[in-house]
PyMOL CGO cylinders between C-alpha atoms (Angstrom):
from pymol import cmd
from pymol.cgo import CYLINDER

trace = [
    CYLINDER, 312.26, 186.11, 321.26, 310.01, 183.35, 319.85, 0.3, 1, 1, 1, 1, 1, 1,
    CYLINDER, 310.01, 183.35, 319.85, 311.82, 181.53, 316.90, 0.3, 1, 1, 1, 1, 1, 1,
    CYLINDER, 311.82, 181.53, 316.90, 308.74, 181.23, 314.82, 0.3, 1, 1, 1, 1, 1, 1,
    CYLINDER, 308.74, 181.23, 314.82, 309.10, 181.42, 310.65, 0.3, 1, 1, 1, 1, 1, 1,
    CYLINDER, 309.10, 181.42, 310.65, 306.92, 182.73, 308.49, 0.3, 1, 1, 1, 1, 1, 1,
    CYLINDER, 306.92, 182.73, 308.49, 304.74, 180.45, 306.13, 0.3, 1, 1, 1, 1, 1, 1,
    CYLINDER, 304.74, 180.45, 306.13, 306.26, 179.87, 302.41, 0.3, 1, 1, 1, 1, 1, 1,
    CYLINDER, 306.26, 179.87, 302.41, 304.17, 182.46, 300.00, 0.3, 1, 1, 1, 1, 1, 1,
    CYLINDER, 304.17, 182.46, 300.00, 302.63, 184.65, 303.20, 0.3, 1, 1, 1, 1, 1, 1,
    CYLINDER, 302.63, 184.65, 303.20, 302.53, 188.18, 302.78, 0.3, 1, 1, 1, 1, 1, 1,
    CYLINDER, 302.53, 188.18, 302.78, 300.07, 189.06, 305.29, 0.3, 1, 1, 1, 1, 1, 1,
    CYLINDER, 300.07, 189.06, 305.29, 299.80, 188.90, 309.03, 0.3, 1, 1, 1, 1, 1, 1,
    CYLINDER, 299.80, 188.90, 309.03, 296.16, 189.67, 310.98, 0.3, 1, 1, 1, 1, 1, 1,
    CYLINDER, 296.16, 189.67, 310.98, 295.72, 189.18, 314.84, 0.3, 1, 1, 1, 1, 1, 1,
    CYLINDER, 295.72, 189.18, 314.84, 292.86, 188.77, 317.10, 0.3, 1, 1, 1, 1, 1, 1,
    CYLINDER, 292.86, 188.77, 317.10, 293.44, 191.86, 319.82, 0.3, 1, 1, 1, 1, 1, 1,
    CYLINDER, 293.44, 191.86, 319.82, 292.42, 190.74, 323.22, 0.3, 1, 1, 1, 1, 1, 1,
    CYLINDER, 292.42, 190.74, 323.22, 294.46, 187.49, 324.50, 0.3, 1, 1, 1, 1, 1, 1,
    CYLINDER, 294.46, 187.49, 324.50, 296.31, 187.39, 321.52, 0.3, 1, 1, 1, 1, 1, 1,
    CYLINDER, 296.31, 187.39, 321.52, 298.53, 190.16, 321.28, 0.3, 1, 1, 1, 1, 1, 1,
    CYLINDER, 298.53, 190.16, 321.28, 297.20, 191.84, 324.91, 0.3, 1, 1, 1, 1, 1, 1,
    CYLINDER, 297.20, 191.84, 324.91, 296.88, 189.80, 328.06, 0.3, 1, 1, 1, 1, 1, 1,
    CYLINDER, 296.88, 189.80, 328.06, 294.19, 192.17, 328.70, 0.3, 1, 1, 1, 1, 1, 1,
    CYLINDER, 294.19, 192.17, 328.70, 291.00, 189.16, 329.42, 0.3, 1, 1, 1, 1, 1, 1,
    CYLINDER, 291.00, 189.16, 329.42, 291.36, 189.42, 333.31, 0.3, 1, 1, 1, 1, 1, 1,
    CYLINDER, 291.36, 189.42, 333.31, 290.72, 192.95, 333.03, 0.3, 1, 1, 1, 1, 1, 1,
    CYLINDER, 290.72, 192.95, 333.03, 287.66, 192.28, 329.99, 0.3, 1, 1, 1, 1, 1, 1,
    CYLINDER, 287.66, 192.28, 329.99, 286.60, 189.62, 332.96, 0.3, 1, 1, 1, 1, 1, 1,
    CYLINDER, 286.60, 189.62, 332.96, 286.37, 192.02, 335.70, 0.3, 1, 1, 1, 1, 1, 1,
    CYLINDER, 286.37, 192.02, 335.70, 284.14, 194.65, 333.70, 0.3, 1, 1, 1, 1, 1, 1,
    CYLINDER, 284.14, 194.65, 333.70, 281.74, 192.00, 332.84, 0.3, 1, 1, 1, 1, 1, 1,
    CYLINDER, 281.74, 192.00, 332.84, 281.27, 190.89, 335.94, 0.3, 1, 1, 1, 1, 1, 1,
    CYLINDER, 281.27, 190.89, 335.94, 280.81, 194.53, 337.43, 0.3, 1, 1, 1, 1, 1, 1,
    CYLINDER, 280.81, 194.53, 337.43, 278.18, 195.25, 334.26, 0.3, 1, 1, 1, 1, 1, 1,
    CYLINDER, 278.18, 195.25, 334.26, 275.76, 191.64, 334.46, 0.3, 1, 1, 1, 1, 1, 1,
    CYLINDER, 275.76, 191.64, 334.46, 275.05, 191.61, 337.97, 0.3, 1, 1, 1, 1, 1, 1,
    CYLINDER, 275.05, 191.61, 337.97, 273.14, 194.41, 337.34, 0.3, 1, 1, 1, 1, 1, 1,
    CYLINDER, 273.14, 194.41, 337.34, 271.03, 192.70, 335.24, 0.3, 1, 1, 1, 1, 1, 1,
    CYLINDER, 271.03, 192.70, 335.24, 270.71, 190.03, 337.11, 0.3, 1, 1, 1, 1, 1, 1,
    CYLINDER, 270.71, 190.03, 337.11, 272.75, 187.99, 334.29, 0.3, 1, 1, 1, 1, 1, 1,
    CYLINDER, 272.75, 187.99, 334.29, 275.97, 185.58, 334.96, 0.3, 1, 1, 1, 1, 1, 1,
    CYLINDER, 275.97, 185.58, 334.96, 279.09, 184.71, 333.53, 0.3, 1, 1, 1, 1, 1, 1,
    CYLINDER, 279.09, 184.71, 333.53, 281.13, 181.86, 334.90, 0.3, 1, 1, 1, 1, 1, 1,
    CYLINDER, 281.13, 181.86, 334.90, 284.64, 182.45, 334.06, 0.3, 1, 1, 1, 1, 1, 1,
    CYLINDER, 284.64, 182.45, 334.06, 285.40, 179.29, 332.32, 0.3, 1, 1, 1, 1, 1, 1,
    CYLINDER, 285.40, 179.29, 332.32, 282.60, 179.91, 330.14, 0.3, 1, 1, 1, 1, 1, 1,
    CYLINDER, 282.60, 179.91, 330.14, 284.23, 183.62, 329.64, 0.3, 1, 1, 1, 1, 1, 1,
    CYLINDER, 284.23, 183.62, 329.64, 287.57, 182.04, 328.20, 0.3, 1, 1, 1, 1, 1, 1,
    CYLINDER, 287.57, 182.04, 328.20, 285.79, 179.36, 325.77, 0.3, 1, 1, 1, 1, 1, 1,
    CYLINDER, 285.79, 179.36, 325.77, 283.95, 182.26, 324.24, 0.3, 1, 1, 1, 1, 1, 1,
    CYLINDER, 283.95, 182.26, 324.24, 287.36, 184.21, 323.66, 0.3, 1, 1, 1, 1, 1, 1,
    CYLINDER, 287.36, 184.21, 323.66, 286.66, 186.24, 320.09, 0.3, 1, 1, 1, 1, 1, 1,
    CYLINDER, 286.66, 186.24, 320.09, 282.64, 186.07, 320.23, 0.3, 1, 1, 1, 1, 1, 1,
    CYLINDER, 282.64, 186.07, 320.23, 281.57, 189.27, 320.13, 0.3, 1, 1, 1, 1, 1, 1,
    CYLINDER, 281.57, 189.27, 320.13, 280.58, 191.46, 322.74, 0.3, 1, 1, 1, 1, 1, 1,
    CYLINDER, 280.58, 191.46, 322.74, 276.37, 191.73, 321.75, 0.3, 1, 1, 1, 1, 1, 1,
    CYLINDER, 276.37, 191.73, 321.75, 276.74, 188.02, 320.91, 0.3, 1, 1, 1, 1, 1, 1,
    CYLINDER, 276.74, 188.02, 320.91, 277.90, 187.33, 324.91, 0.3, 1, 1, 1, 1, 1, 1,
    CYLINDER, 277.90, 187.33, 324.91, 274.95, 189.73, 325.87, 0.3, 1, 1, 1, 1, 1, 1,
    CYLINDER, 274.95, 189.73, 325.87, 272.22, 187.71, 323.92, 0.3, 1, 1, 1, 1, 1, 1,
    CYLINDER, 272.22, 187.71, 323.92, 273.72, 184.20, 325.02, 0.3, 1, 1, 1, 1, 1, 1,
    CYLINDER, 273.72, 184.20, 325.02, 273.74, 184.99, 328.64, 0.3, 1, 1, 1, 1, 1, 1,
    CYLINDER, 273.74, 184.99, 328.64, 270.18, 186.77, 328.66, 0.3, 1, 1, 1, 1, 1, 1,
    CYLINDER, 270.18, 186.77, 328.66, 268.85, 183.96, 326.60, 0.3, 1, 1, 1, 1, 1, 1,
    CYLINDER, 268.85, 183.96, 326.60, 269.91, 181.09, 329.03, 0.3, 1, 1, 1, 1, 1, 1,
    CYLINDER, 269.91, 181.09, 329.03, 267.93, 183.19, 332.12, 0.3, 1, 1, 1, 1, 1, 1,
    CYLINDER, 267.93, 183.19, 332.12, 265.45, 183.69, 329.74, 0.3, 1, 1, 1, 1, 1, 1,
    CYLINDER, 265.45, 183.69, 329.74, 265.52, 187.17, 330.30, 0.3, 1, 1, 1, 1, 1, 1,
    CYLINDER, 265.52, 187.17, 330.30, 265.00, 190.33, 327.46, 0.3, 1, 1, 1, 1, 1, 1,
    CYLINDER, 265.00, 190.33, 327.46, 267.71, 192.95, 327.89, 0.3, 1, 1, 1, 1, 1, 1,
    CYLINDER, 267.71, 192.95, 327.89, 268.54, 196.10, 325.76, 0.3, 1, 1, 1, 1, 1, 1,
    CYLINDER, 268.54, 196.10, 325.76, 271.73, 193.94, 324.48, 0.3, 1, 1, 1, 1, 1, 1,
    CYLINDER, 271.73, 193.94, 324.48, 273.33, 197.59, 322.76, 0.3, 1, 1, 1, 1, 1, 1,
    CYLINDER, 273.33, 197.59, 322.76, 273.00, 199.13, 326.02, 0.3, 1, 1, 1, 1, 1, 1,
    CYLINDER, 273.00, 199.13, 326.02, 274.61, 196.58, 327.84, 0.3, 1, 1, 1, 1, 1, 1,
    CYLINDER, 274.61, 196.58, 327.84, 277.18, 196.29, 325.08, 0.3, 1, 1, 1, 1, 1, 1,
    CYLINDER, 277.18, 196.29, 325.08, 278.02, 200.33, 325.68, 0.3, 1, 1, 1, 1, 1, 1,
    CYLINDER, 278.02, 200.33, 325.68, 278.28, 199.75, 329.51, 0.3, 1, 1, 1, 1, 1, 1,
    CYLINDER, 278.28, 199.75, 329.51, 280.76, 196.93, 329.55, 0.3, 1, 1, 1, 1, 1, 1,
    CYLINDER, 280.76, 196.93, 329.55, 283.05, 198.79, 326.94, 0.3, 1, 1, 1, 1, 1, 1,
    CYLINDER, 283.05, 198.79, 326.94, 282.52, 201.79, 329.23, 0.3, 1, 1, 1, 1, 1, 1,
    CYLINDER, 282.52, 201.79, 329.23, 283.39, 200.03, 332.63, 0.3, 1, 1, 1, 1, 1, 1,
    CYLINDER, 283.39, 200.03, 332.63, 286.43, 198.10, 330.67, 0.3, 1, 1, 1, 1, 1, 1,
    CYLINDER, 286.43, 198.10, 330.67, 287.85, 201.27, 329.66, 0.3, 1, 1, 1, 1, 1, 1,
    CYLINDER, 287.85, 201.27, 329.66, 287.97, 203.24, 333.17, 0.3, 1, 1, 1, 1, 1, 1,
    CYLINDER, 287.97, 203.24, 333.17, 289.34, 200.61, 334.61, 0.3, 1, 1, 1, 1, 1, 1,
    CYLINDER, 289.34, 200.61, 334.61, 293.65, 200.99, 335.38, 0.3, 1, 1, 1, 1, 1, 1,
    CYLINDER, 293.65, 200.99, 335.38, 295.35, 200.53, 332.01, 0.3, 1, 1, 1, 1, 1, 1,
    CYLINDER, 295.35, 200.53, 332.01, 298.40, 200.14, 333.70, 0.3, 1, 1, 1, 1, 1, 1,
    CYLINDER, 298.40, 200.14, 333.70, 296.76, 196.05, 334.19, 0.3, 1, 1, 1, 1, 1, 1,
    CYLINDER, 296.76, 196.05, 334.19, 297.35, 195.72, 330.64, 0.3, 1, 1, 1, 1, 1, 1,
    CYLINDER, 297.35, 195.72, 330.64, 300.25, 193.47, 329.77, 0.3, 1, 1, 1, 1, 1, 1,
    CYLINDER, 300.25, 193.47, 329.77, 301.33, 192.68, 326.00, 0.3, 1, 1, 1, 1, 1, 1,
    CYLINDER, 301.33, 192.68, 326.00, 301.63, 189.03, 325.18, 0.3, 1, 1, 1, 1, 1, 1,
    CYLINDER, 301.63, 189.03, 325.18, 305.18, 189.43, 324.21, 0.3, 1, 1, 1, 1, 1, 1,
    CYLINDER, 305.18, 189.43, 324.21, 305.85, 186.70, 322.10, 0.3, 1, 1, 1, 1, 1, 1,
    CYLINDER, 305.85, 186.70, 322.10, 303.21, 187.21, 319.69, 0.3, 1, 1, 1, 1, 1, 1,
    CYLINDER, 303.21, 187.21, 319.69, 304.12, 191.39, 319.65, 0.3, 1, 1, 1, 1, 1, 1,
    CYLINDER, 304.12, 191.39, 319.65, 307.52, 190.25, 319.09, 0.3, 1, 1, 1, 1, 1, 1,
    CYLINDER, 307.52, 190.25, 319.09, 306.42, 188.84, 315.66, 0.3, 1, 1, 1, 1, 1, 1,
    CYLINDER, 306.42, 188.84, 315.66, 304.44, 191.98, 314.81, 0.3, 1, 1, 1, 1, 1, 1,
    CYLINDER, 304.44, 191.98, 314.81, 307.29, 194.24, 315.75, 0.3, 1, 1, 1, 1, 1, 1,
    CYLINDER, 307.29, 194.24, 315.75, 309.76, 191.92, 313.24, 0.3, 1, 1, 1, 1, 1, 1,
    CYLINDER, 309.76, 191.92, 313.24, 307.56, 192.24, 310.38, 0.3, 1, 1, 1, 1, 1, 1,
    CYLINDER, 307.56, 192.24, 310.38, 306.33, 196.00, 310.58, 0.3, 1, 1, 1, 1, 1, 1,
    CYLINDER, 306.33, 196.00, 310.58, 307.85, 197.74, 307.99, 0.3, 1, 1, 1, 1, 1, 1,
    CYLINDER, 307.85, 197.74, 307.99, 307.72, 194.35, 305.76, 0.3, 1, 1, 1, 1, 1, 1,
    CYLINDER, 307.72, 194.35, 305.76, 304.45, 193.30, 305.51, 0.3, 1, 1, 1, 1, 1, 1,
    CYLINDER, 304.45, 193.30, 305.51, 300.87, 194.76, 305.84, 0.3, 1, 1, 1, 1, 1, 1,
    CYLINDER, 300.87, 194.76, 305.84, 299.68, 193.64, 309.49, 0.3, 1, 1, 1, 1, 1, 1,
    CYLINDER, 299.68, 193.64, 309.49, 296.50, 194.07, 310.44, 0.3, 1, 1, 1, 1, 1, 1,
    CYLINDER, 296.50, 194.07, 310.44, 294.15, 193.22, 313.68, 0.3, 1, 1, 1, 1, 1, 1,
    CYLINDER, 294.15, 193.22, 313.68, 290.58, 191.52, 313.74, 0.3, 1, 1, 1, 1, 1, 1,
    CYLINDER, 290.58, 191.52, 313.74, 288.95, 191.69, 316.63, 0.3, 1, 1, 1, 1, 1, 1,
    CYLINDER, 288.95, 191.69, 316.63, 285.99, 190.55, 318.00, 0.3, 1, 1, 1, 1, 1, 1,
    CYLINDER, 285.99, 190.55, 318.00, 285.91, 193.37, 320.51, 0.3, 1, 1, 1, 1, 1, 1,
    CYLINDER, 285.91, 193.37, 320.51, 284.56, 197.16, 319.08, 0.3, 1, 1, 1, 1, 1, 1,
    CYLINDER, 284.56, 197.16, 319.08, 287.01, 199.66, 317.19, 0.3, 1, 1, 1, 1, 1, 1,
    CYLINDER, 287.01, 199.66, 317.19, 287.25, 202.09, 320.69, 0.3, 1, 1, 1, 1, 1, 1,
    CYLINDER, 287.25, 202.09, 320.69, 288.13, 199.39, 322.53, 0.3, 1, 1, 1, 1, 1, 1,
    CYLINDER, 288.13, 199.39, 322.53, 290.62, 197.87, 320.71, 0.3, 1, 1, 1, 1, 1, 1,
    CYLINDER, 290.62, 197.87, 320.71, 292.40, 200.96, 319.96, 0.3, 1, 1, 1, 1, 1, 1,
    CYLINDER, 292.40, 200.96, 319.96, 292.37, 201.81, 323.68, 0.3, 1, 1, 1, 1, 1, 1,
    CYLINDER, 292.37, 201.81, 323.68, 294.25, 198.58, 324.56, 0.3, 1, 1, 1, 1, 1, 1,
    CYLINDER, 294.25, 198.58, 324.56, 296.80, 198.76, 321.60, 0.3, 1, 1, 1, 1, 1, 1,
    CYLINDER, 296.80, 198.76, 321.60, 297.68, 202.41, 322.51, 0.3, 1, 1, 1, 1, 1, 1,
    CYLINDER, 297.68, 202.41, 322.51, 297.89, 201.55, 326.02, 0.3, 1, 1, 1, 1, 1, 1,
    CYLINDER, 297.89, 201.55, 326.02, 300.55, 199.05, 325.57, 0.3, 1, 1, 1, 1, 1, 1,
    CYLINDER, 300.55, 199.05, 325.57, 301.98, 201.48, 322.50, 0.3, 1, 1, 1, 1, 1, 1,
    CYLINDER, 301.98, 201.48, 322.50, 302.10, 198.90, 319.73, 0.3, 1, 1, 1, 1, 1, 1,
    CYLINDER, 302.10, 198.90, 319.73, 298.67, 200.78, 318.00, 0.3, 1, 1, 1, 1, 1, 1,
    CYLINDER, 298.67, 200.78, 318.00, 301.07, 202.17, 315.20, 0.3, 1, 1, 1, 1, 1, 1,
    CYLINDER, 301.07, 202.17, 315.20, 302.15, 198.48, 314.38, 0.3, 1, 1, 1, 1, 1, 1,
    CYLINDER, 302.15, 198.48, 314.38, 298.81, 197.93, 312.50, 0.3, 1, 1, 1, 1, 1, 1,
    CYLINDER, 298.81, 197.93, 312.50, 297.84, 199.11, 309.06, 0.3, 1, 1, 1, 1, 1, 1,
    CYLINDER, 297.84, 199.11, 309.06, 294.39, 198.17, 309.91, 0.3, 1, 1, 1, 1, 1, 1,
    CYLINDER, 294.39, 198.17, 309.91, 292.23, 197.88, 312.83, 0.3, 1, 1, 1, 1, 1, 1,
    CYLINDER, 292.23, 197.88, 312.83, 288.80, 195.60, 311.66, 0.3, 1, 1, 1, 1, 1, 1,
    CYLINDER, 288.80, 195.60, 311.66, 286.36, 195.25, 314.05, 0.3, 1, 1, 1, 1, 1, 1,
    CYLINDER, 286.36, 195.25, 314.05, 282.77, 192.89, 314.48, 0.3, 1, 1, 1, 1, 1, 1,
    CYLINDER, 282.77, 192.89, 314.48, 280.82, 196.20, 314.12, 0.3, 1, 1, 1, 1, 1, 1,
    CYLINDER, 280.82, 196.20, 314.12, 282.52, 196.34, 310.55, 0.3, 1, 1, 1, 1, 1, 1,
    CYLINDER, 282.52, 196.34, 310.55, 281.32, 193.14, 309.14, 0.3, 1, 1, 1, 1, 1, 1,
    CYLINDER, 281.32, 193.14, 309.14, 277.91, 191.05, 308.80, 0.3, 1, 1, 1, 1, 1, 1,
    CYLINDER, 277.91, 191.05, 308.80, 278.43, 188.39, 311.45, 0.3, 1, 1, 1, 1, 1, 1,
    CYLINDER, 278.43, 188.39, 311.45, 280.79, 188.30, 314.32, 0.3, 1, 1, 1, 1, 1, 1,
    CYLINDER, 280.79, 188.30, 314.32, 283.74, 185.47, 314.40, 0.3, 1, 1, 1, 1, 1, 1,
    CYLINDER, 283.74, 185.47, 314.40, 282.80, 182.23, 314.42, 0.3, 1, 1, 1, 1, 1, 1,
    CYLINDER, 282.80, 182.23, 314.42, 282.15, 183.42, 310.99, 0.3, 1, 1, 1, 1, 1, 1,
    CYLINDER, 282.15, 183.42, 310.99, 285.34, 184.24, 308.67, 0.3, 1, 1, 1, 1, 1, 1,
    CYLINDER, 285.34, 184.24, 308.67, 283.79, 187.90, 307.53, 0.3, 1, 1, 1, 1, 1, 1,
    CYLINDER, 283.79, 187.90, 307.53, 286.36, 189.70, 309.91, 0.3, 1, 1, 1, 1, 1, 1,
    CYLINDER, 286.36, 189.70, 309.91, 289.02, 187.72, 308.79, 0.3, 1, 1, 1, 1, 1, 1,
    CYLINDER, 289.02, 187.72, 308.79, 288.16, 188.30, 305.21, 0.3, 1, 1, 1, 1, 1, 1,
    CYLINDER, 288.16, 188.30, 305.21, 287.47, 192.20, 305.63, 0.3, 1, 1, 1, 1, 1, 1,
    CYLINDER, 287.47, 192.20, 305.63, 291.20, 192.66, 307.04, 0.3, 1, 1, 1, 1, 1, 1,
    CYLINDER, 291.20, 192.66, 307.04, 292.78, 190.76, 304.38, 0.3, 1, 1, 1, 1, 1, 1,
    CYLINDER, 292.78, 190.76, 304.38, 290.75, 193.02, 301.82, 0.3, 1, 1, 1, 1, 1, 1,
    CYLINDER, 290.75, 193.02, 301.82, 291.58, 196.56, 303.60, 0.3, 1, 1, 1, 1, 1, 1,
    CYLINDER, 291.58, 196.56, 303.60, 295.53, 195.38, 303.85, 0.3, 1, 1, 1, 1, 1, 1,
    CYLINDER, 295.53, 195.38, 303.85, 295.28, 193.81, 300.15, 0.3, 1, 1, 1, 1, 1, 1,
    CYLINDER, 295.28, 193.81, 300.15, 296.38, 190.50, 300.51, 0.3, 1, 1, 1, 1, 1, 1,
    CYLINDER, 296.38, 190.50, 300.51, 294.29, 187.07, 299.32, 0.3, 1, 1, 1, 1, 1, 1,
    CYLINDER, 294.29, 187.07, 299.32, 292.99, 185.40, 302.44, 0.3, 1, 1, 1, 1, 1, 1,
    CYLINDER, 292.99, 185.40, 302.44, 295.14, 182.46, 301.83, 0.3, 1, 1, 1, 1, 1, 1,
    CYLINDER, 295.14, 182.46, 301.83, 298.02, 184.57, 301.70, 0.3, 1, 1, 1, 1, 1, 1,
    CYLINDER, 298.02, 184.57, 301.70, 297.45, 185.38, 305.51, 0.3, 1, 1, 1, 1, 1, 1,
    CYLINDER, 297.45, 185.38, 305.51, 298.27, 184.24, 308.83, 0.3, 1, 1, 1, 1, 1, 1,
    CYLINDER, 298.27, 184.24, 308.83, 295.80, 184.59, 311.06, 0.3, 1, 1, 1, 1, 1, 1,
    CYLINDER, 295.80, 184.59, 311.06, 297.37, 184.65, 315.24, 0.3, 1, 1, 1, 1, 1, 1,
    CYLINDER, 297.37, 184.65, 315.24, 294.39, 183.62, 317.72, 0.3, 1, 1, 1, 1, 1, 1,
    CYLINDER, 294.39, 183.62, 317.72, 294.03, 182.35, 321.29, 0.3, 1, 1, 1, 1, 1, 1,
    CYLINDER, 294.03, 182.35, 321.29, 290.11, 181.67, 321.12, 0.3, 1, 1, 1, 1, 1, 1,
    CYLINDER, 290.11, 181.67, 321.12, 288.22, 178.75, 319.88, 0.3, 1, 1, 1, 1, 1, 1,
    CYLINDER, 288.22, 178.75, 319.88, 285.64, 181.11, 317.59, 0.3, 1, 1, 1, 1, 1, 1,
    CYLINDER, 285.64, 181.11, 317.59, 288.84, 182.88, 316.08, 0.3, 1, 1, 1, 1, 1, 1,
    CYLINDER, 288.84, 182.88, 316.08, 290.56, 180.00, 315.28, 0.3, 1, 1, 1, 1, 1, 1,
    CYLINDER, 290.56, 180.00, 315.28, 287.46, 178.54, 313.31, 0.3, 1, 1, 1, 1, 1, 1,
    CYLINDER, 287.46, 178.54, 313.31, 286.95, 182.25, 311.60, 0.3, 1, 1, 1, 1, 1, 1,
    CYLINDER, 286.95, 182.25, 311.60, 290.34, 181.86, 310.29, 0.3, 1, 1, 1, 1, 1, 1,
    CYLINDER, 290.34, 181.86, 310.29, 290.20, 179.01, 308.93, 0.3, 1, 1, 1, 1, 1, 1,
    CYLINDER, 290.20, 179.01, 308.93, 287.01, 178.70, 307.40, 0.3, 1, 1, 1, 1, 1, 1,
    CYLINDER, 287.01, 178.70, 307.40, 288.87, 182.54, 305.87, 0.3, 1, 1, 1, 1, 1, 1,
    CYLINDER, 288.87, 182.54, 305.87, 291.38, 179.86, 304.21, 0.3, 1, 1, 1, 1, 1, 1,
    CYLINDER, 291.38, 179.86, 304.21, 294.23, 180.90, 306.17, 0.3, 1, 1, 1, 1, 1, 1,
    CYLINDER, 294.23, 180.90, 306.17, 297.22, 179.65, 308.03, 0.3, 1, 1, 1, 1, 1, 1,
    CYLINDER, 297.22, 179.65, 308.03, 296.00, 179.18, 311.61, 0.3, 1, 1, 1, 1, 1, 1,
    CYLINDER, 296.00, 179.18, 311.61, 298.98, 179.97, 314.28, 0.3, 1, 1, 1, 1, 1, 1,
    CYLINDER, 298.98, 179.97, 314.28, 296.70, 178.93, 317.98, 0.3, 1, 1, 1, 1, 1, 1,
    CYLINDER, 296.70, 178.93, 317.98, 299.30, 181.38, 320.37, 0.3, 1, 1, 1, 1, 1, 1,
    CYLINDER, 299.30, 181.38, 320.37, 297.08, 179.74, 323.64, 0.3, 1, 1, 1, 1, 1, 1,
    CYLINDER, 297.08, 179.74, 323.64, 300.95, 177.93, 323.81, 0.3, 1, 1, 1, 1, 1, 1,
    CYLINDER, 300.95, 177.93, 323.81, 302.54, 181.16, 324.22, 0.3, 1, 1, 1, 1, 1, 1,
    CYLINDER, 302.54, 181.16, 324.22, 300.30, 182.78, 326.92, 0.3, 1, 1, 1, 1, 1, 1,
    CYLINDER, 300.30, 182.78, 326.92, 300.62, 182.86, 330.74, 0.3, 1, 1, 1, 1, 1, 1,
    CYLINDER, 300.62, 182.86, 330.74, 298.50, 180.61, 332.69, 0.3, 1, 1, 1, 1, 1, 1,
    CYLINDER, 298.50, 180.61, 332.69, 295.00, 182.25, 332.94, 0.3, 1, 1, 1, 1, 1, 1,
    CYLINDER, 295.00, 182.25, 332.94, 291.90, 181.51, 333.56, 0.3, 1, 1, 1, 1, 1, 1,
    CYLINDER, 291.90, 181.51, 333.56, 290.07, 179.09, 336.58, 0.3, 1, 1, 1, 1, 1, 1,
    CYLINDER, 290.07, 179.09, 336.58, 291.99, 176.20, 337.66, 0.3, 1, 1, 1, 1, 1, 1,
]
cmd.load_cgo(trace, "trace")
């Protein structure tokens, strides 16, 4: 079990979903590819890691915008949730150092997720790996104004779990998270040091 301590004054904890407390992006990776190359649209997989926490539609408009192509960016959206969920949940792994922190302190404090990805699909993984009745909270980009790098989803979760942002710690393993959080004003914990070795070499 990690030895990590919890911030003087914190009474809040909010993770990002996928990557953070799921090592579910491989699988995320594999239904985008399968979903894009019907549209003619690509997705390098380096790019697909530095984008970790951007929202799904937000992925969708990038990559159509760079082939300078118009897409129905909902529809595509829908299909790549669909194609990620029918795809073997037994590939989903939890990133067991940072569930081991949310298993210490349920009970104690309010813990809540934020998550780039949409409600169905974050419940989906959680329940797979059965930690979904850890979280008071599930907040998701379809629940706020603008999608992480903005703080909104950040801020939302610390509202619905009643705790001042500050008063948070915020666990993320993407670049656009890690901003969110902090421009939310709270402590930043970057778990990338606590994940298995993913990604292109």
């Amino acid at each position: 079990m990690l030895n990590w301590t919890l911030p003087a004054k914190c009474c809040g904890l909010i993770f990002d979903c996928d990557g953070t407390l799921i090592d579910s992006m491989p699988l995320h990776y594999q239904a985008w590819v399968a979903v894009l190359r019907r549209y003619n649209l690509e997705f390098p997989e380096q790019r697909f890691y530095e984008w970790a926490g951007v929202s799904v539609e937000e992925i969708v408009h990038r990559l159509a915008a760079a082939r300078g192509l118009v897409v129905d960016v909902k529809t595509i959206a829908e299909e790549r949730d669909h194609c990620f969920h029918s795809l073997a949940q037994s590939a989903l792994r939890p990133v067991e150092a940072v569930v081991d922190i949310a298993r210490r302190f349920h009970g104690q404090l309010p813990l809540a997720v934020a998550t780039g990805s949409t409600q169905a699909s974050a419940e989906m993984s959680l329940r797979g790996i059965g930690i979904l009745d850890l979280f008071d909270v599930i907040v998701s980009s379809h629940d706020v104004g603008r999608p992480k790098p903005s703080p909104d989803v950040f801020l939302v979760a610390a509202e619905r779990i009643a705790v001042t942002p500050q008063k948070c710690v915020a666990f993320e393993d993407g670049d656009a998270g890690l901003q969110a959080a902090r421009e939310a004003g709270m402590h930043v914990v970057d778990v990338r040091p606590w994940l298995p070795v993913r990604g292109p070499e």
